[in-house]
Backbone atoms as SQL, in Angstrom:
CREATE TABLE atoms (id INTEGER PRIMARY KEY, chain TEXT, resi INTEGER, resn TEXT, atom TEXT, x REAL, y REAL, z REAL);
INSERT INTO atoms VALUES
  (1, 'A', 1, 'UNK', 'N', 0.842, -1.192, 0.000),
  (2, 'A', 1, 'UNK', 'CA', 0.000, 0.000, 0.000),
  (3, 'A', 1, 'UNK', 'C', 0.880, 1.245, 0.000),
  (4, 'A', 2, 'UNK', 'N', 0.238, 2.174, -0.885),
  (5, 'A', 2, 'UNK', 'CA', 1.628, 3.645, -1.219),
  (6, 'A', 2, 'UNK', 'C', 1.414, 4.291, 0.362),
  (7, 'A', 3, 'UNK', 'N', 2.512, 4.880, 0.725),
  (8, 'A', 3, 'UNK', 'CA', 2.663, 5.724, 1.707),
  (9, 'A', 3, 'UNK', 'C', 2.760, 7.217, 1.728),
  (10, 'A', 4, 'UNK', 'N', 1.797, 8.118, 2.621),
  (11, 'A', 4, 'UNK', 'CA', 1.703, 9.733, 1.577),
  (12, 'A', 4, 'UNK', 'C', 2.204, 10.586, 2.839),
  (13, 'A', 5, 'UNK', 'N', 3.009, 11.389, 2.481),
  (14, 'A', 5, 'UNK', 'CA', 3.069, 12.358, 3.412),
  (15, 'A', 5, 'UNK', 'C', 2.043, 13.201, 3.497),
  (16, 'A', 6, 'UNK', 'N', 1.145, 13.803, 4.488),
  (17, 'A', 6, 'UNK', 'CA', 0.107, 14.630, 4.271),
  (18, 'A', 6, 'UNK', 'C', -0.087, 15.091, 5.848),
  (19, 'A', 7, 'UNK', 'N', -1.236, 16.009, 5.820),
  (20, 'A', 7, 'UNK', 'CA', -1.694, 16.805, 7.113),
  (21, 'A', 7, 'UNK', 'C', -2.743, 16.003, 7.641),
  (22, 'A', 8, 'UNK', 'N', -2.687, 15.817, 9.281),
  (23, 'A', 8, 'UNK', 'CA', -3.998, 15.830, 9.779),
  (24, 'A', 8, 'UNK', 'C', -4.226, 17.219, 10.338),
  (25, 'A', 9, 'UNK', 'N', -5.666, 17.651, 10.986),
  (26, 'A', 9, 'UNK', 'CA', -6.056, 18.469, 11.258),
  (27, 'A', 9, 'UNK', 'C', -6.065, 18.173, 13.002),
  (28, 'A', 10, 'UNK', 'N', -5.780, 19.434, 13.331),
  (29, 'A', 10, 'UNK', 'CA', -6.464, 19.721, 14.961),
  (30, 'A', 10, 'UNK', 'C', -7.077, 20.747, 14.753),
  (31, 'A', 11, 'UNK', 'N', -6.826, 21.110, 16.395),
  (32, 'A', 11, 'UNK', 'CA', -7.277, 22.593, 16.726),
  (33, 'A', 11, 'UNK', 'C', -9.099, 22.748, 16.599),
  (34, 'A', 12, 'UNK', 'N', -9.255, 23.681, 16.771),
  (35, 'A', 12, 'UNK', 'CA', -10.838, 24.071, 17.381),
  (36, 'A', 12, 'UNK', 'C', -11.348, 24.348, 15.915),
  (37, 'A', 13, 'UNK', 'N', -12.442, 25.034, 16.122),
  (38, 'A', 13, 'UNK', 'CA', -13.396, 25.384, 14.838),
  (39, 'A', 13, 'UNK', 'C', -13.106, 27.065, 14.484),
  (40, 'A', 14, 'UNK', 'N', -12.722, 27.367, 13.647),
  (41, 'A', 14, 'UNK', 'CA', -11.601, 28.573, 12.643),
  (42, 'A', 14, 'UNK', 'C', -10.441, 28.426, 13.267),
  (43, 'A', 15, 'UNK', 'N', -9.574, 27.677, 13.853),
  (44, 'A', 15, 'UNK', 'CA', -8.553, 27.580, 14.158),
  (45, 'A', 15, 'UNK', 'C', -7.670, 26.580, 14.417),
  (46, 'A', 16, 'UNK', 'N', -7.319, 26.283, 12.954),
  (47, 'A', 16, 'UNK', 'CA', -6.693, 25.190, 12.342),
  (48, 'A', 16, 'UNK', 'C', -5.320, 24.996, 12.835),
  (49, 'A', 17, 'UNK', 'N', -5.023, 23.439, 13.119),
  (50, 'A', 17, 'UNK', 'CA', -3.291, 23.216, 13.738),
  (51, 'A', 17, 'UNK', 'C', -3.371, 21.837, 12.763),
  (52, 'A', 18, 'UNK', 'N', -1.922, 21.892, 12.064),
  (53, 'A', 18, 'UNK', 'CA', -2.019, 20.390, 11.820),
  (54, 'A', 18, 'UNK', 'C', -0.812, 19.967, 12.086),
  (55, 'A', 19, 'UNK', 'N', -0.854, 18.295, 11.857),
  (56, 'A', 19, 'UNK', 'CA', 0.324, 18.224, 12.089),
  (57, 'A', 19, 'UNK', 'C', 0.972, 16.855, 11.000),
  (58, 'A', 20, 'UNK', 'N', 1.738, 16.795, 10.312),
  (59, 'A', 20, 'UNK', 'CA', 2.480, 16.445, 9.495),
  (60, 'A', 20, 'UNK', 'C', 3.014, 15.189, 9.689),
  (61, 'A', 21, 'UNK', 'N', 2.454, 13.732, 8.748),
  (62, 'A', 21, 'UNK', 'CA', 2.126, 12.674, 9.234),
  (63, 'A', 21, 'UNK', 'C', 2.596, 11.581, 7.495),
  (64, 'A', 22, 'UNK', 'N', 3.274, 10.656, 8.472),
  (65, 'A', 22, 'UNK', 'CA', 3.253, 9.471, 7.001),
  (66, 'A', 22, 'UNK', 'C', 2.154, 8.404, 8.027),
  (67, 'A', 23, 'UNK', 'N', 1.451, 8.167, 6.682),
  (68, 'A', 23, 'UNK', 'CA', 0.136, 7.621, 6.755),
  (69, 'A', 23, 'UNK', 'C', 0.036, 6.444, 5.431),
  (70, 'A', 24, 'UNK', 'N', -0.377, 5.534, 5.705),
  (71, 'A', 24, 'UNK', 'CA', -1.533, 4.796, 4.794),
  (72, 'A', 24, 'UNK', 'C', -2.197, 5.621, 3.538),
  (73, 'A', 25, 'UNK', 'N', -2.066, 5.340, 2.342),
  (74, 'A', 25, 'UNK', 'CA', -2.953, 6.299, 1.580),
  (75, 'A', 25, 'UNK', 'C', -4.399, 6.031, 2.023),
  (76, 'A', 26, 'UNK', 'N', -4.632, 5.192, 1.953),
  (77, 'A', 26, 'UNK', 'CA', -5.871, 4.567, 2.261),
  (78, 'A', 26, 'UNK', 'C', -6.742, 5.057, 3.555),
  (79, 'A', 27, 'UNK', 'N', -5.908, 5.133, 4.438),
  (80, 'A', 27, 'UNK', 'CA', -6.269, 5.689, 5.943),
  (81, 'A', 27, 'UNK', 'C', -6.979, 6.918, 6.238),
  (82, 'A', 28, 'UNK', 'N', -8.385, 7.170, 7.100),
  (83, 'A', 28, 'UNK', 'CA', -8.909, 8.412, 6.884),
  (84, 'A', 28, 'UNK', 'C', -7.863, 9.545, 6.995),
  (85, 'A', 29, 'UNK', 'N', -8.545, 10.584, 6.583),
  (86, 'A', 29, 'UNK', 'CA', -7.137, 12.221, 7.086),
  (87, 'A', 29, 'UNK', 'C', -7.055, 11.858, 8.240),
  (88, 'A', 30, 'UNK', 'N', -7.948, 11.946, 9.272),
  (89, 'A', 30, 'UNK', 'CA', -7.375, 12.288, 10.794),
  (90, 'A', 30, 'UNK', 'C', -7.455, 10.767, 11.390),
  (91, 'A', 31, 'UNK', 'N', -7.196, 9.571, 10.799),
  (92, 'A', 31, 'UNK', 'CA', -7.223, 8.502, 11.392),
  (93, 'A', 31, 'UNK', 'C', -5.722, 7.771, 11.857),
  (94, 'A', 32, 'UNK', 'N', -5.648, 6.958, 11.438),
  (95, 'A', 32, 'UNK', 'CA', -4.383, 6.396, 11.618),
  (96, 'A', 32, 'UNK', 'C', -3.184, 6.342, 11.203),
  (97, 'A', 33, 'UNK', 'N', -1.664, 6.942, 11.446),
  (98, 'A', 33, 'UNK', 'CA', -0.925, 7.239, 10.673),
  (99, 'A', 33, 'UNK', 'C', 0.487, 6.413, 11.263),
  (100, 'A', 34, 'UNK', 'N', 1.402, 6.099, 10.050),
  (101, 'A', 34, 'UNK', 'CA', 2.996, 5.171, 10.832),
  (102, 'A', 34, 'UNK', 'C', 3.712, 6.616, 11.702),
  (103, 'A', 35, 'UNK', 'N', 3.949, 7.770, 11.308),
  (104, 'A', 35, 'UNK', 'CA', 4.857, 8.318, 11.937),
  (105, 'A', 35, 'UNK', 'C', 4.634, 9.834, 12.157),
  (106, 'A', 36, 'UNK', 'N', 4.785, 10.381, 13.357),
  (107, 'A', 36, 'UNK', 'CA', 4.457, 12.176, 13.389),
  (108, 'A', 36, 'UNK', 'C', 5.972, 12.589, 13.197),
  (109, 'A', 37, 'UNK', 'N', 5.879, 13.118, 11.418),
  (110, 'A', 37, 'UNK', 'CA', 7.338, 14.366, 11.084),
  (111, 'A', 37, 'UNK', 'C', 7.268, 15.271, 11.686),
  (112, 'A', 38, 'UNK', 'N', 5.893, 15.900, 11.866),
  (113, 'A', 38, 'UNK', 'CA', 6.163, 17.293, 12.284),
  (114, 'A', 38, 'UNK', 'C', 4.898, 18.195, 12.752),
  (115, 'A', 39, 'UNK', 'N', 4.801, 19.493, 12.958),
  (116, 'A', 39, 'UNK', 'CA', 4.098, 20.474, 12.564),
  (117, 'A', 39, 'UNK', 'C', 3.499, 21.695, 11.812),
  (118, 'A', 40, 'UNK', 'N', 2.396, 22.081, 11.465),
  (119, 'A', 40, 'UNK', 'CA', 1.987, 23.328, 10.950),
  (120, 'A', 40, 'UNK', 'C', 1.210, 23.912, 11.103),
  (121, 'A', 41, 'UNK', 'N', 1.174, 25.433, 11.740),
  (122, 'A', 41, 'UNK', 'CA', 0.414, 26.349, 12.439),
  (123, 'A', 41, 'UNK', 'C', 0.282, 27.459, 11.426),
  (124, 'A', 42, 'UNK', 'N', -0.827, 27.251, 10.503),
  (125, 'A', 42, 'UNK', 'CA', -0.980, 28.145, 9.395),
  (126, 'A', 42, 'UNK', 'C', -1.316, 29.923, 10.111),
  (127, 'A', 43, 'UNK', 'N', -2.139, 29.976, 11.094),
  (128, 'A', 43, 'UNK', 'CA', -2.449, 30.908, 11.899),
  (129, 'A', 43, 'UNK', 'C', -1.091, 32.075, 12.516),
  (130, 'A', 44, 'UNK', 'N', -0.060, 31.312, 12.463),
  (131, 'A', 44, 'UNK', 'CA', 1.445, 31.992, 13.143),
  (132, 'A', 44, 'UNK', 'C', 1.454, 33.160, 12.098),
  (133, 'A', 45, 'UNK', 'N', 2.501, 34.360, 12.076),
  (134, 'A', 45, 'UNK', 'CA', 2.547, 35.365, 11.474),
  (135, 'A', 45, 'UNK', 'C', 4.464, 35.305, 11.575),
  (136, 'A', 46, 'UNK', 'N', 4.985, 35.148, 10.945),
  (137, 'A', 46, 'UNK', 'CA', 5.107, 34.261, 9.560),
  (138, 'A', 46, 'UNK', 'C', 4.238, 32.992, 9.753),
  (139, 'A', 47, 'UNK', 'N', 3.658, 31.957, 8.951),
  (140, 'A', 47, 'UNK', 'CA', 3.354, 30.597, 9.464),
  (141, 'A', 47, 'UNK', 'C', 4.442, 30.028, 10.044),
  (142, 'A', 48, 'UNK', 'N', 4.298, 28.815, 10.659),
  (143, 'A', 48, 'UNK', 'CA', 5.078, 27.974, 11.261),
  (144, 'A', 48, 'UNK', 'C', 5.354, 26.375, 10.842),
  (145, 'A', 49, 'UNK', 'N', 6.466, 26.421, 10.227),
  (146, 'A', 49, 'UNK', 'CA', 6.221, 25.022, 9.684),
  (147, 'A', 49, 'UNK', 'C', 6.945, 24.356, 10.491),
  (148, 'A', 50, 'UNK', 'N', 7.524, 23.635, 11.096),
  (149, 'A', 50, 'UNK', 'CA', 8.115, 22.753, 11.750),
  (150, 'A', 50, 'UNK', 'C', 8.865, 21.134, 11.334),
  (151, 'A', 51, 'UNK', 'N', 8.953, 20.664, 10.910),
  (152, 'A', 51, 'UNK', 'CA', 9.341, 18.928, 10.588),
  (153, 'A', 51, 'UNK', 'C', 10.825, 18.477, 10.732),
  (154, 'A', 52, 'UNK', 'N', 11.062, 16.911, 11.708),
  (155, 'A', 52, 'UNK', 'CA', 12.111, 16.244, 11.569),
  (156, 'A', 52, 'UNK', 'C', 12.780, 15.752, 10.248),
  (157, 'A', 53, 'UNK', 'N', 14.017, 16.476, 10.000),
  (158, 'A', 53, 'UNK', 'CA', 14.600, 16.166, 8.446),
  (159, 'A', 53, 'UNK', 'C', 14.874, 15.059, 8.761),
  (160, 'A', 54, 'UNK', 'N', 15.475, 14.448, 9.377),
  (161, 'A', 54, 'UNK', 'CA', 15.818, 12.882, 9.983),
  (162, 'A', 54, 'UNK', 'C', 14.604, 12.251, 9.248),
  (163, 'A', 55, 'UNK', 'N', 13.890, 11.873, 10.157),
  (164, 'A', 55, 'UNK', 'CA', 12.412, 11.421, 9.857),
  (165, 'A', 55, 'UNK', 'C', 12.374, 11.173, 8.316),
  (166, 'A', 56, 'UNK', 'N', 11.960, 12.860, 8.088),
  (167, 'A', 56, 'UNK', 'CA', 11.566, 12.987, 6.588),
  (168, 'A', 56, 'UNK', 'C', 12.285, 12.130, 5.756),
  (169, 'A', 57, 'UNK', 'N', 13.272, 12.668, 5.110),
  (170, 'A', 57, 'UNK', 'CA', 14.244, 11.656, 4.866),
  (171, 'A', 57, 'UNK', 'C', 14.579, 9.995, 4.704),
  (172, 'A', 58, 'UNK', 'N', 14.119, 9.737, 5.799),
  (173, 'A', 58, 'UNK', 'CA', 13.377, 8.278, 6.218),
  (174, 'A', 58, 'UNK', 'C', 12.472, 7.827, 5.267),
  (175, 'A', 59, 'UNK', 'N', 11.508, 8.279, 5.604),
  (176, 'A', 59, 'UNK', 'CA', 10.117, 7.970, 4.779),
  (177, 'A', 59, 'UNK', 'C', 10.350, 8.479, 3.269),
  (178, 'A', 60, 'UNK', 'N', 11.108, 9.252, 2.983),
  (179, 'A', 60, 'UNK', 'CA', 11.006, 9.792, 1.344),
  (180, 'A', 60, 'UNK', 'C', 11.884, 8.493, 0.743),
  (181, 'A', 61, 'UNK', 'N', 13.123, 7.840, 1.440),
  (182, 'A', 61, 'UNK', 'CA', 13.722, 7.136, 1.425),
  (183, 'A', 61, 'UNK', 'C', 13.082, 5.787, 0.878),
  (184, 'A', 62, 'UNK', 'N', 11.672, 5.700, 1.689),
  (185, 'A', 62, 'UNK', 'CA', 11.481, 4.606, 1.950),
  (186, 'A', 62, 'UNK', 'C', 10.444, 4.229, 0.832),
  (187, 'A', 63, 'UNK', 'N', 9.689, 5.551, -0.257),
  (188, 'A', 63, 'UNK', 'CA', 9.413, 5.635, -1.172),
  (189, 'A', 63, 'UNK', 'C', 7.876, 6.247, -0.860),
  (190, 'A', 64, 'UNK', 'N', 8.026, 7.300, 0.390),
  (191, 'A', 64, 'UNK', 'CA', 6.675, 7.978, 0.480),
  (192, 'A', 64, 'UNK', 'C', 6.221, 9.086, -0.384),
  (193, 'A', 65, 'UNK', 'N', 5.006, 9.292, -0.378),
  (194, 'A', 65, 'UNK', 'CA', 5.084, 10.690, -1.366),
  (195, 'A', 65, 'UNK', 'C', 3.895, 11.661, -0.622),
  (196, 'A', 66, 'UNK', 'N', 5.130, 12.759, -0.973),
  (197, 'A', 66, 'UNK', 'CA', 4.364, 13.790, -0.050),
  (198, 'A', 66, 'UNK', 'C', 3.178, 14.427, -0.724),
  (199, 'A', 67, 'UNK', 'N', 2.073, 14.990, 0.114),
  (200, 'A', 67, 'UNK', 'CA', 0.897, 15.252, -0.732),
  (201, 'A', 67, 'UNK', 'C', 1.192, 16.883, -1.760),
  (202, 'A', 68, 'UNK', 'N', 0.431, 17.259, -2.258),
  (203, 'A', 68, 'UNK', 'CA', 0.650, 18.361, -2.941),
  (204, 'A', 68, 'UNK', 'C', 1.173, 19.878, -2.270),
  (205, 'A', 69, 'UNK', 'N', 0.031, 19.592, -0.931),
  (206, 'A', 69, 'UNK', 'CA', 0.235, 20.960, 0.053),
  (207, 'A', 69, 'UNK', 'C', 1.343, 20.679, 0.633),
  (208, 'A', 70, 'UNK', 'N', 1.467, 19.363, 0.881),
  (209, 'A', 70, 'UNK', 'CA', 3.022, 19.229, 1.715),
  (210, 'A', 70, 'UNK', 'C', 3.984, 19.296, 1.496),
  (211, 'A', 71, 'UNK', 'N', 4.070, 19.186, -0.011),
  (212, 'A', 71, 'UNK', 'CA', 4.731, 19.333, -1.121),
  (213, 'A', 71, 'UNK', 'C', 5.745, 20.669, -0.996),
  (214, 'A', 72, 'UNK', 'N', 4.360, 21.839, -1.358),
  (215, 'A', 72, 'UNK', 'CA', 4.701, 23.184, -1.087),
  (216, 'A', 72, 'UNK', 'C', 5.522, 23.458, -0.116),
  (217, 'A', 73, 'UNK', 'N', 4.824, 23.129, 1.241),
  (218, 'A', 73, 'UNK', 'CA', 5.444, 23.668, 2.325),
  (219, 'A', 73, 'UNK', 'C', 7.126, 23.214, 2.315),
  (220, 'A', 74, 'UNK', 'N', 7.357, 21.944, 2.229),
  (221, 'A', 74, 'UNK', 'CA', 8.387, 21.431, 2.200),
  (222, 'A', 74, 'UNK', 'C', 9.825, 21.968, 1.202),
  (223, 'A', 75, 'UNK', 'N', 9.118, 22.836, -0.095),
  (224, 'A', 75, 'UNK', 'CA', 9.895, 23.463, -0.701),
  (225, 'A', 75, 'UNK', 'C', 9.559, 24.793, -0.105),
  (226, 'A', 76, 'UNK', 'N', 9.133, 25.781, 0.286),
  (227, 'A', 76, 'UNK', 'CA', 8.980, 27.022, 1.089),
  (228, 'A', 76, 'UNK', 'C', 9.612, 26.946, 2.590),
  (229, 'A', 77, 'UNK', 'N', 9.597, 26.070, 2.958),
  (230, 'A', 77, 'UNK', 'CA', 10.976, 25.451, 4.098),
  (231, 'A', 77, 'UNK', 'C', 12.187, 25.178, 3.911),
  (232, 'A', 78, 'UNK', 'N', 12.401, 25.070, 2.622),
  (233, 'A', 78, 'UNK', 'CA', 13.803, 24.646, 2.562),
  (234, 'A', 78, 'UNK', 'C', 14.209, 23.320, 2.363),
  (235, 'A', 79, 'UNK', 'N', 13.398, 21.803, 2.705),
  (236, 'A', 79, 'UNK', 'CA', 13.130, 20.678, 2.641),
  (237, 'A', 79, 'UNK', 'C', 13.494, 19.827, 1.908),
  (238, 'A', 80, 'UNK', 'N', 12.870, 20.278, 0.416),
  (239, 'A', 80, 'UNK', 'CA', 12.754, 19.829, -0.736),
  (240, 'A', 80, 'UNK', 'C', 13.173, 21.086, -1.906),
  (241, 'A', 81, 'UNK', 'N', 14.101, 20.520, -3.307),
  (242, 'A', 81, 'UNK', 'CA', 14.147, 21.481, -4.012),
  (243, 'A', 81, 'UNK', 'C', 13.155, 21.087, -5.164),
  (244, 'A', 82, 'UNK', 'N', 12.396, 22.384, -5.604),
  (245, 'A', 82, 'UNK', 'CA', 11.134, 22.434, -6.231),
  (246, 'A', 82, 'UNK', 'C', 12.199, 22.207, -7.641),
  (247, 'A', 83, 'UNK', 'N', 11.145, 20.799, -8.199),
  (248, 'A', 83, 'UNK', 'CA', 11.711, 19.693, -9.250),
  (249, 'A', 83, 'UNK', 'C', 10.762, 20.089, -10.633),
  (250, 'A', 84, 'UNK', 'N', 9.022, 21.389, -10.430),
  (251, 'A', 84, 'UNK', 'CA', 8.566, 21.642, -11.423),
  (252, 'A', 84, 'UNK', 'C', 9.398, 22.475, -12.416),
  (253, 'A', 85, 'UNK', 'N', 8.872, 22.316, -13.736),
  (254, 'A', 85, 'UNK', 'CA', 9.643, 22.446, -14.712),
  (255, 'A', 85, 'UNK', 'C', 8.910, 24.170, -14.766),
  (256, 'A', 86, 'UNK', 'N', 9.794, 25.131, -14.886),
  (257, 'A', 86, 'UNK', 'CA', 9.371, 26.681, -15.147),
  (258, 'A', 86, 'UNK', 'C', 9.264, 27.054, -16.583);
């Protein structure tokens, strides 16, 4: 089964926390996931991205794929170098 890097959700109602998860593709968003990389507090001023490169690394290694938004963040962090063609 493919493995995705992606967000679950916390936090209250208009005030979104997530936190940054290799998961099951298959697995609901906020259900069950293999490993917590990290965090993201879209609400922070700059936002706040947070994630273990260790970790990450790990799982990209291991042939996970990160979701689209995570994608982003991960190249706007510094993470990942953005591989789209300009």
């Amino acid at each position: 089964m493919p493995i995705k890097i992606r967000l679950t959700r916390g936090g209250r109602k208009k005030k979104p926390f997530y936190r940054v998860v290799a998961a099951n593709s298959e697995a609901p968003r906020d259900g069950r996931f293999l490993d917590l990389l990290g965090t993201y507090d879209p609400l922070k001023e700059p936002l706040e991205f947070k994630i273990s490169s260790e970790k990450l690394q790990k799982w990209l290694g291991l042939g996970a794929e990160p979701t689209d938004t995570v994608r982003s963040l991960l190249i706007r962090g510094g993470y990942l170098k953005d591989s789209s063609p300009h």
